[in-house]
N, C-alpha and C positions, 0 to 999 in steps of 0.2 A: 662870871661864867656859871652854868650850870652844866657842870661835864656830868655829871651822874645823872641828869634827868632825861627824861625820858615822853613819849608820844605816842598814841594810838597809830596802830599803822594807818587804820582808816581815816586820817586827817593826811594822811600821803595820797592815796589813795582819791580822795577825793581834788587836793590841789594837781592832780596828777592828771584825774580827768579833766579837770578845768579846763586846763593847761591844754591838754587832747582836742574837746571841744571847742577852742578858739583857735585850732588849728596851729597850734606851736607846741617844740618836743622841749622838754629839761632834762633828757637821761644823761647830760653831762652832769646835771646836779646830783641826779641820783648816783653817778658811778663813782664823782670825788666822795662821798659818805658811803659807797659800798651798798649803796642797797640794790639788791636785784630785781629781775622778775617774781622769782624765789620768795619773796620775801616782803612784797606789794602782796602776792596770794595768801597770806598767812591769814586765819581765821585774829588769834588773840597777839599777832602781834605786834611790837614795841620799837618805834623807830627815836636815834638820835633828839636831842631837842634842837642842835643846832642846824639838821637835815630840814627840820620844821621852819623855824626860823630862816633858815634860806630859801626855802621856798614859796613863803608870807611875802617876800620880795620881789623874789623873781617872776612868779607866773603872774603877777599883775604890771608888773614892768614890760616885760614880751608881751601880753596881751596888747598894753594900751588901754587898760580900762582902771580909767582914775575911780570910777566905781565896785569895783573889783568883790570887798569884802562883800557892801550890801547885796550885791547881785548874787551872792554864792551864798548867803542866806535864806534870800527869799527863793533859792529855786531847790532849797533843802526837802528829803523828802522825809514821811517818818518810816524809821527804820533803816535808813542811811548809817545811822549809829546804834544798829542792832539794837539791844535787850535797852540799854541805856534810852532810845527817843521813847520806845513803849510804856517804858515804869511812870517818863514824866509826864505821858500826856494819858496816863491814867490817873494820875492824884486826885482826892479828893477835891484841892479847889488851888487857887491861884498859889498862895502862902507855901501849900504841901508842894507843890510843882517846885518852887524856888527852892525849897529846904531839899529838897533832893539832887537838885541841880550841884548845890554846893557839895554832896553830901560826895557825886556822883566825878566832879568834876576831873580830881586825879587818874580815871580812865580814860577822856583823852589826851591829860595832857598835866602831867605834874610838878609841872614850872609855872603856869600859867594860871590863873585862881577868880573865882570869882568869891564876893562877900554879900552879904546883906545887913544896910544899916539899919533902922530902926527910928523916926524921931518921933515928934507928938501927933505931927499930923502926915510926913511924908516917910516913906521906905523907899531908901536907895539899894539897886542892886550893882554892885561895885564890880567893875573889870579890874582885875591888877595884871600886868605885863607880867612877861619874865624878864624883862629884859629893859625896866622904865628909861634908862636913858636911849632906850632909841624907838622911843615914842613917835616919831614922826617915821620914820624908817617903815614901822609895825603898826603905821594906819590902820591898812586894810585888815590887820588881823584885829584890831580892837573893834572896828566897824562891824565886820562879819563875827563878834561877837555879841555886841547888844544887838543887832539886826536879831542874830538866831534866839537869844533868848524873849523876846518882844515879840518871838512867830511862834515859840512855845507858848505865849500866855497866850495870844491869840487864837490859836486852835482849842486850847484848852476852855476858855471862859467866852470866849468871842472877842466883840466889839472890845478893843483894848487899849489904851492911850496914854501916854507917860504926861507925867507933869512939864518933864525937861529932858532932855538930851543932852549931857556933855561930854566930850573927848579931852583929854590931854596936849593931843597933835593938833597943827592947824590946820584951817580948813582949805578944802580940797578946794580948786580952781573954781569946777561947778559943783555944787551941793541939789543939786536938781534931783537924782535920785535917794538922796538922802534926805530930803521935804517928804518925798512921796512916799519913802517906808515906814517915817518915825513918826509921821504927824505930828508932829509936837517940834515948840522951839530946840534950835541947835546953839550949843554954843563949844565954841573951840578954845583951845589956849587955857583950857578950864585947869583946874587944880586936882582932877580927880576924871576917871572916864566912869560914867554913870550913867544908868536911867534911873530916872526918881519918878516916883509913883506918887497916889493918895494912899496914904495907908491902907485904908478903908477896903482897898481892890484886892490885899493879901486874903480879907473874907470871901473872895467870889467863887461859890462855887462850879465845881465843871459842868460844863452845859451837855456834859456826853460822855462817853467814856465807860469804864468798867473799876470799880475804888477797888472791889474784892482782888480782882487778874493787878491792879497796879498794888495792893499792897507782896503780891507771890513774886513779882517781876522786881519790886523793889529787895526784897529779902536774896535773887540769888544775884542782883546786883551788888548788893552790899556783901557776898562771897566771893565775885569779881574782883572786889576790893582787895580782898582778902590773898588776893595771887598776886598781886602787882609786885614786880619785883623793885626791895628797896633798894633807894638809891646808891650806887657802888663808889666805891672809893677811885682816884684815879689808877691807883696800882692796881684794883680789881678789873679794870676795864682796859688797861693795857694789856692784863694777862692775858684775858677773854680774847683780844684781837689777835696777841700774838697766837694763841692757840689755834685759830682759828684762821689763821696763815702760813702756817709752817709749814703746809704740807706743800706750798707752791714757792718754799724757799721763807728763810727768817723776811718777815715784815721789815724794810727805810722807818728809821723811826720819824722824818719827815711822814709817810701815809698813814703812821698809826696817827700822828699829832691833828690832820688833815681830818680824819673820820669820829676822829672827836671833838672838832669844832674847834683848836688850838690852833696859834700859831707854835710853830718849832720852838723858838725862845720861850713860851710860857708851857709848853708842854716839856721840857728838860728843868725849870725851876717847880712846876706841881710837882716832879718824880723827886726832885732832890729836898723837898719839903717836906718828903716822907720819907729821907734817909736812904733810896734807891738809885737808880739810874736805868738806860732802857737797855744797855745791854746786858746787866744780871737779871733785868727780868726774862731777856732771852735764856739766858742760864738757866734760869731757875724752871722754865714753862720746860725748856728742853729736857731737863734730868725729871721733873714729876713724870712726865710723858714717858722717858725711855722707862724707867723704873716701870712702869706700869705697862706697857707693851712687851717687858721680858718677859711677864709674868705669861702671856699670851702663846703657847710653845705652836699657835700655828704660823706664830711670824719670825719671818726668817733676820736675820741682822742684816742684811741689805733693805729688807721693806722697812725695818723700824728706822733707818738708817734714814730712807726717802721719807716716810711720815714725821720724821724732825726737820726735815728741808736740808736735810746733807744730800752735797751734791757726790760726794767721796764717800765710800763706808769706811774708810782709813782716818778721814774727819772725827766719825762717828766714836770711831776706835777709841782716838786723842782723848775726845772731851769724855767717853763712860770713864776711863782710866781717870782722868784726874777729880771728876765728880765721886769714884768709888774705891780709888786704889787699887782695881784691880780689873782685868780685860772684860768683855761685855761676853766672850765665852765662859771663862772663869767662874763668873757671878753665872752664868744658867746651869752648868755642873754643877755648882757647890748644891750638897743636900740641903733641905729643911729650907722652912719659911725665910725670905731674906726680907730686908727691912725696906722701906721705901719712902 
Protein backbone atom coordinates (compact mmCIF):
# COMPACT_ATOMS: atom_id res chain seq x y z
CA UNK A 1 0.00 0.00 0.00
CA UNK A 2 0.96 3.45 -0.46
CA UNK A 3 -1.31 5.27 2.20
CA UNK A 4 0.84 8.39 2.37
CA UNK A 5 1.13 9.02 -1.32
CA UNK A 6 -0.27 11.28 -2.97
CA UNK A 7 -1.49 12.73 -6.79
CA UNK A 8 -1.91 15.86 -8.79
CA UNK A 9 -5.31 16.87 -8.60
CA UNK A 10 -5.03 17.42 -12.18
CA UNK A 11 -4.73 13.62 -12.99
CA UNK A 12 -8.44 13.61 -11.24
CA UNK A 13 -9.34 16.15 -13.01
CA UNK A 14 -8.43 14.98 -16.31
CA UNK A 15 -9.80 11.02 -15.62
CA UNK A 16 -12.87 13.02 -14.49
CA UNK A 17 -13.32 14.59 -17.75
CA UNK A 18 -12.80 11.65 -19.56
CA UNK A 19 -15.08 9.99 -17.86
CA UNK A 20 -17.65 13.31 -18.73
CA UNK A 21 -16.74 13.10 -22.43
CA UNK A 22 -17.81 9.60 -22.91
CA UNK A 23 -20.82 10.32 -21.34
CA UNK A 24 -20.55 8.51 -18.01
CA UNK A 25 -20.45 9.93 -14.16
CA UNK A 26 -17.84 8.43 -11.29
CA UNK A 27 -19.04 10.85 -8.49
CA UNK A 28 -19.72 7.79 -6.60
CA UNK A 29 -15.89 7.25 -6.75
CA UNK A 30 -15.29 10.58 -6.00
CA UNK A 31 -17.54 10.73 -2.79
CA UNK A 32 -16.26 7.20 -1.24
CA UNK A 33 -12.61 9.19 -1.11
CA UNK A 34 -14.28 12.36 -0.28
CA UNK A 35 -13.24 14.42 -2.96
CA UNK A 36 -15.45 17.19 -3.91
CA UNK A 37 -16.43 19.80 -6.32
CA UNK A 38 -14.12 21.88 -3.84
CA UNK A 39 -11.55 20.23 -4.38
CA UNK A 40 -11.28 19.10 -8.40
CA UNK A 41 -11.11 23.31 -8.53
CA UNK A 42 -7.93 23.50 -6.51
CA UNK A 43 -5.12 25.12 -8.44
CA UNK A 44 -2.02 23.01 -6.54
CA UNK A 45 -3.93 20.38 -5.28
CA UNK A 46 -3.19 16.85 -4.05
CA UNK A 47 -5.49 13.90 -4.38
CA UNK A 48 -5.45 10.33 -2.46
CA UNK A 49 -3.24 7.76 -4.60
CA UNK A 50 -5.73 5.14 -4.22
CA UNK A 51 -8.66 7.76 -5.47
CA UNK A 52 -6.09 7.62 -8.54
CA UNK A 53 -5.68 4.24 -8.77
CA UNK A 54 -9.54 3.65 -8.82
CA UNK A 55 -10.04 5.61 -11.23
CA UNK A 56 -7.14 4.11 -13.72
CA UNK A 57 -9.95 1.49 -13.51
CA UNK A 58 -12.95 2.55 -13.46
CA UNK A 59 -13.44 5.23 -16.19
CA UNK A 60 -12.10 2.85 -18.77
CA UNK A 61 -14.23 0.09 -17.62
CA UNK A 62 -17.57 2.43 -17.84
CA UNK A 63 -16.41 3.71 -20.91
CA UNK A 64 -15.71 0.40 -22.86
CA UNK A 65 -12.65 1.52 -24.24
CA UNK A 66 -10.06 -1.22 -24.24
CA UNK A 67 -8.02 1.62 -25.63
CA UNK A 68 -8.47 3.98 -23.02
CA UNK A 69 -4.84 5.01 -21.66
CA UNK A 70 -3.47 5.50 -25.41
CA UNK A 71 -6.36 7.63 -26.44
CA UNK A 72 -6.05 9.97 -23.26
CA UNK A 73 -2.52 10.52 -24.39
CA UNK A 74 -2.60 11.37 -27.72
CA UNK A 75 -5.58 13.87 -27.08
CA UNK A 76 -3.26 15.36 -24.31
CA UNK A 77 -2.89 19.06 -24.73
CA UNK A 78 0.22 21.19 -23.78
CA UNK A 79 -0.48 22.93 -20.77
CA UNK A 80 -3.14 20.37 -19.43
CA UNK A 81 -0.31 19.96 -16.71
CA UNK A 82 0.35 23.58 -16.41
CA UNK A 83 4.17 24.84 -15.61
CA UNK A 84 5.15 21.03 -15.71
CA UNK A 85 4.09 20.38 -20.03
CA UNK A 86 5.86 23.91 -20.69
CA UNK A 87 9.38 23.42 -18.92
CA UNK A 88 9.56 19.82 -20.93
CA UNK A 89 8.80 20.84 -24.28
CA UNK A 90 11.14 23.70 -23.78
CA UNK A 91 14.39 21.65 -23.25
CA UNK A 92 17.04 21.83 -25.00
CA UNK A 93 16.91 18.53 -26.84
CA UNK A 94 15.35 15.01 -26.43
CA UNK A 95 17.92 13.75 -23.28
CA UNK A 96 17.10 17.29 -21.26
CA UNK A 97 13.22 16.64 -22.03
CA UNK A 98 13.68 13.06 -20.30
CA UNK A 99 15.99 14.25 -17.44
CA UNK A 100 13.35 16.53 -16.37
CA UNK A 101 10.41 14.36 -16.80
CA UNK A 102 12.07 12.22 -14.12
CA UNK A 103 13.15 15.11 -12.33
CA UNK A 104 9.47 16.41 -12.50
CA UNK A 105 7.57 13.23 -12.10
CA UNK A 106 6.55 13.48 -8.17
CA UNK A 107 4.26 16.51 -9.17
CA UNK A 108 1.91 14.32 -10.57
CA UNK A 109 2.06 11.60 -8.85
CA UNK A 110 4.53 10.19 -6.16
CA UNK A 111 3.88 6.46 -6.14
CA UNK A 112 4.28 6.18 -9.68
CA UNK A 113 8.10 6.74 -11.34
CA UNK A 114 9.40 6.83 -14.21
CA UNK A 115 13.54 5.81 -14.82
CA UNK A 116 16.04 6.04 -17.48
CA UNK A 117 18.39 3.28 -18.35
CA UNK A 118 21.39 3.89 -20.24
CA UNK A 119 23.08 0.86 -22.45
CA UNK A 120 25.75 1.04 -25.17
CA UNK A 121 23.74 1.44 -27.83
CA UNK A 122 19.85 1.73 -26.43
CA UNK A 123 18.25 4.15 -23.68
CA UNK A 124 15.21 2.76 -21.96
CA UNK A 125 12.78 4.96 -20.49
CA UNK A 126 11.31 2.79 -17.70
CA UNK A 127 7.56 3.08 -16.37
CA UNK A 128 7.42 1.66 -12.67
CA UNK A 129 3.89 1.14 -11.26
CA UNK A 130 2.81 1.97 -7.92
CA UNK A 131 1.19 -0.83 -7.52
CA UNK A 132 3.46 -3.80 -9.80
CA UNK A 133 1.35 -6.51 -8.77
CA UNK A 134 -1.74 -5.42 -10.45
CA UNK A 135 -0.10 -4.88 -13.52
CA UNK A 136 -2.82 -6.00 -15.66
CA UNK A 137 -5.57 -4.08 -13.57
CA UNK A 138 -3.23 -0.68 -14.23
CA UNK A 139 -3.06 -1.34 -18.15
CA UNK A 140 -4.29 1.71 -19.12
CA UNK A 141 -2.37 3.78 -16.72
CA UNK A 142 0.95 2.32 -17.97
CA UNK A 143 -0.21 2.64 -21.62
CA UNK A 144 -1.36 6.24 -21.18
CA UNK A 145 2.04 6.59 -19.69
CA UNK A 146 4.53 5.76 -22.44
CA UNK A 147 1.84 6.89 -25.01
CA UNK A 148 2.32 10.54 -23.25
CA UNK A 149 5.93 10.55 -22.78
CA UNK A 150 6.56 9.29 -26.87
CA UNK A 151 4.08 12.68 -27.62
CA UNK A 152 6.58 14.62 -25.48
CA UNK A 153 9.47 13.59 -27.55
CA UNK A 154 7.53 14.07 -30.47
CA UNK A 155 6.54 17.46 -30.23
CA UNK A 156 9.70 18.27 -28.99
CA UNK A 157 12.23 16.84 -31.84
CA UNK A 158 9.53 15.66 -34.27
CA UNK A 159 9.53 12.48 -36.36
CA UNK A 160 10.12 10.08 -33.31
CA UNK A 161 10.29 6.20 -33.00
CA UNK A 162 11.30 3.83 -30.31
CA UNK A 163 13.25 0.76 -31.03
CA UNK A 164 10.62 -1.48 -28.88
CA UNK A 165 7.61 -1.04 -26.90
CA UNK A 166 7.13 -3.22 -23.79
CA UNK A 167 4.32 -3.64 -21.14
CA UNK A 168 4.41 -5.77 -18.26
CA UNK A 169 0.51 -6.62 -18.73
CA UNK A 170 -0.91 -8.62 -21.43
CA UNK A 171 -2.04 -7.67 -24.47
CA UNK A 172 -5.24 -5.95 -24.91
CA UNK A 173 -7.80 -7.91 -27.21
CA UNK A 174 -7.21 -5.41 -30.11
CA UNK A 175 -3.85 -3.74 -30.16
CA UNK A 176 -4.93 -1.68 -33.36
CA UNK A 177 -4.66 1.51 -31.64
CA UNK A 178 -1.67 0.79 -29.94
CA UNK A 179 0.29 -0.09 -33.66
CA UNK A 180 -0.88 3.31 -34.71
CA UNK A 181 0.51 5.46 -31.76
CA UNK A 182 3.97 3.53 -31.03
CA UNK A 183 4.92 2.62 -34.30
CA UNK A 184 7.21 0.33 -33.28
CA UNK A 185 6.98 -3.46 -32.28
CA UNK A 186 4.79 -4.34 -29.10
CA UNK A 187 5.54 -6.74 -26.76
CA UNK A 188 3.50 -7.84 -23.83
CA UNK A 189 4.11 -10.10 -20.78
CA UNK A 190 7.53 -8.32 -20.99
CA UNK A 191 9.75 -8.09 -17.75
CA UNK A 192 9.70 -4.43 -17.49
CA UNK A 193 7.20 -1.59 -19.16
CA UNK A 194 9.60 0.38 -21.49
CA UNK A 195 10.24 2.21 -24.38
CA UNK A 196 13.65 1.78 -25.53
CA UNK A 197 15.14 4.09 -27.91
CA UNK A 198 18.60 4.44 -29.98
CA UNK A 199 20.73 6.07 -27.78
CA UNK A 200 21.80 8.36 -30.27
CA UNK A 201 17.99 10.22 -30.23
CA UNK A 202 18.79 11.46 -26.30
CA UNK A 203 21.27 14.05 -28.72
CA UNK A 204 18.33 15.42 -30.80
CA UNK A 205 17.94 18.62 -30.59
CA UNK A 206 14.40 20.62 -30.18
CA UNK A 207 13.24 21.51 -33.59
CA UNK A 208 11.49 24.63 -31.74
CA UNK A 209 10.85 25.81 -28.65
CA UNK A 210 12.49 28.57 -26.34
CA UNK A 211 15.80 26.67 -24.03
CA UNK A 212 16.17 30.20 -22.30
CA UNK A 213 11.73 30.37 -21.02
CA UNK A 214 12.48 26.28 -20.42
CA UNK A 215 15.41 26.63 -18.39
CA UNK A 216 13.09 29.83 -15.84
CA UNK A 217 10.10 27.30 -16.11
CA UNK A 218 12.27 24.43 -15.09
CA UNK A 219 13.85 26.26 -11.99
CA UNK A 220 10.26 27.27 -10.45
CA UNK A 221 9.40 23.82 -11.27
CA UNK A 222 12.01 22.36 -9.35
CA UNK A 223 10.33 25.12 -6.35
CA UNK A 224 7.14 23.21 -7.07
CA UNK A 225 9.11 20.52 -5.86
CA UNK A 226 9.95 21.87 -3.18
CA UNK A 227 6.24 22.20 -1.59
CA UNK A 228 5.16 18.91 -2.13
CA UNK A 229 3.97 17.65 0.88
CA UNK A 230 5.99 14.62 2.38
CA UNK A 231 4.62 11.70 2.71
CA UNK A 232 2.56 11.35 6.14
CA UNK A 233 2.46 8.66 8.45
CA UNK A 234 -0.73 6.71 8.92
CA UNK A 235 -1.45 8.43 12.29
CA UNK A 236 -0.69 11.85 10.61
CA UNK A 237 -3.52 11.27 8.05
CA UNK A 238 -5.93 9.84 10.27
CA UNK A 239 -5.51 13.05 12.35
CA UNK A 240 -5.89 15.25 9.28
CA UNK A 241 -9.26 13.35 8.47
CA UNK A 242 -10.44 13.31 11.72
CA UNK A 243 -9.98 16.87 11.98
CA UNK A 244 -11.31 17.52 9.21
CA UNK A 245 -14.82 15.68 10.21
CA UNK A 246 -15.51 16.55 13.43
CA UNK A 247 -17.43 19.31 12.78
CA UNK A 248 -20.18 17.13 11.09
CA UNK A 249 -19.78 14.63 14.12
CA UNK A 250 -16.59 12.23 15.06
CA UNK A 251 -15.63 10.33 11.66
CA UNK A 252 -16.93 5.68 11.49
CA UNK A 253 -13.47 4.63 11.52
CA UNK A 254 -14.82 2.21 8.67
CA UNK A 255 -14.96 5.96 6.24
CA UNK A 256 -11.78 7.29 7.63
CA UNK A 257 -10.18 3.42 6.48
CA UNK A 258 -12.34 3.95 3.14
CA UNK A 259 -10.77 7.38 1.96
CA UNK A 260 -7.44 6.08 2.58
CA UNK A 261 -7.64 3.27 0.40
CA UNK A 262 -7.69 0.56 3.53
CA UNK A 263 -9.70 -2.03 4.27
CA UNK A 264 -11.13 -1.74 8.00
CA UNK A 265 -8.83 -4.94 9.18
CA UNK A 266 -5.62 -3.35 7.67
CA UNK A 267 -6.59 0.16 8.72
CA UNK A 268 -6.88 -0.97 12.73
CA UNK A 269 -3.49 -3.16 12.32
CA UNK A 270 -1.44 0.21 10.42
CA UNK A 271 -2.74 2.24 13.76
CA UNK A 272 -1.88 -0.60 16.20
CA UNK A 273 1.63 -0.77 14.42
CA UNK A 274 2.16 2.59 15.71
CA UNK A 275 1.07 1.87 19.21
CA UNK A 276 -2.39 3.89 18.77
CA UNK A 277 -5.80 3.05 18.10
CA UNK A 278 -8.57 5.18 16.12
CA UNK A 279 -10.42 6.09 18.97
CA UNK A 280 -7.55 7.93 21.04
CA UNK A 281 -6.77 9.56 17.98
CA UNK A 282 -10.26 10.90 18.30
CA UNK A 283 -9.02 11.82 21.77
CA UNK A 284 -6.39 13.21 21.08
CA UNK A 285 -7.61 15.55 17.66
CA UNK A 286 -10.57 16.40 20.24
CA UNK A 287 -8.46 17.87 23.32
CA UNK A 288 -5.63 19.75 20.71
CA UNK A 289 -8.88 21.26 19.14
CA UNK A 290 -10.77 22.15 22.45
CA UNK A 291 -7.47 23.63 23.96
CA UNK A 292 -7.12 25.69 21.27
CA UNK A 293 -10.70 27.02 20.60
CA UNK A 294 -10.73 28.10 24.51
CA UNK A 295 -8.05 30.31 23.81
CA UNK A 296 -10.68 31.99 21.14
CA UNK A 297 -12.97 34.20 23.91
CA UNK A 298 -15.24 34.88 20.80
CA UNK A 299 -16.44 31.14 21.08
CA UNK A 300 -18.96 30.41 23.22
CA UNK A 301 -18.69 26.47 24.96
CA UNK A 302 -21.75 25.45 22.98
CA UNK A 303 -19.91 26.32 19.47
CA UNK A 304 -16.62 24.79 20.65
CA UNK A 305 -18.82 22.05 21.96
CA UNK A 306 -20.51 21.62 18.10
CA UNK A 307 -16.94 22.20 16.19
CA UNK A 308 -15.80 18.94 18.23
CA UNK A 309 -19.00 17.15 16.83
CA UNK A 310 -20.50 17.03 20.36
CA UNK A 311 -23.91 16.52 19.98
CA UNK A 312 -24.47 17.48 24.08
CA UNK A 313 -22.32 20.47 25.47
CA UNK A 314 -22.72 18.16 28.85
CA UNK A 315 -20.68 15.53 26.43
CA UNK A 316 -18.25 18.23 25.88
CA UNK A 317 -18.24 18.99 29.61
CA UNK A 318 -17.43 15.02 30.54
CA UNK A 319 -14.34 14.73 28.20
CA UNK A 320 -12.59 18.74 29.06
CA UNK A 321 -12.88 17.51 32.86
CA UNK A 322 -11.21 14.36 32.26
CA UNK A 323 -8.65 15.56 29.63
CA UNK A 324 -7.82 18.58 32.19
CA UNK A 325 -9.14 17.99 35.75
CA UNK A 326 -11.04 20.58 35.74
CA UNK A 327 -14.52 22.14 34.00
CA UNK A 328 -14.08 23.88 30.44
CA UNK A 329 -15.44 27.06 32.56
CA UNK A 330 -12.91 26.82 35.27
CA UNK A 331 -9.92 26.51 32.80
CA UNK A 332 -11.35 30.01 30.85
CA UNK A 333 -11.33 31.96 34.54
CA UNK A 334 -8.26 30.66 35.63
CA UNK A 335 -5.73 33.84 35.05
CA UNK A 336 -2.43 33.56 33.04
CA UNK A 337 -1.35 31.64 29.96
CA UNK A 338 -2.70 27.89 30.24
CA UNK A 339 -0.88 25.13 28.66
CA UNK A 340 -2.11 23.19 25.62
Amino acid sequence: MHAGATGSIMLVRMLVGAARAGGVEVTDVLDRFGCTQAALAEIDGRAPHELLITLWQEVPRRLGDDAFGVRLAQRHRAGDFDLMDYALLNAPDLGGCVRRLLRYQRLLHDAAGVRLELGERDASVVHLLPTPDRADALRHLSEWGLALILSYGQRLVGALSPVEVAFVHAAPADTTAHERCFAAPLRFHAARTELRFDRAELERPAAGGDPELGRLLDRHASEQLTRLPTSATIVDQVRRQITESLQDGPPEASTVARRLGLSQRSFFRRLKEHGTNFQALVEQVRRTLALKHMRDPRLSLTEIAFLLGYSEVSAFHRAFRRWTGESPGAHRRAPGPRAG
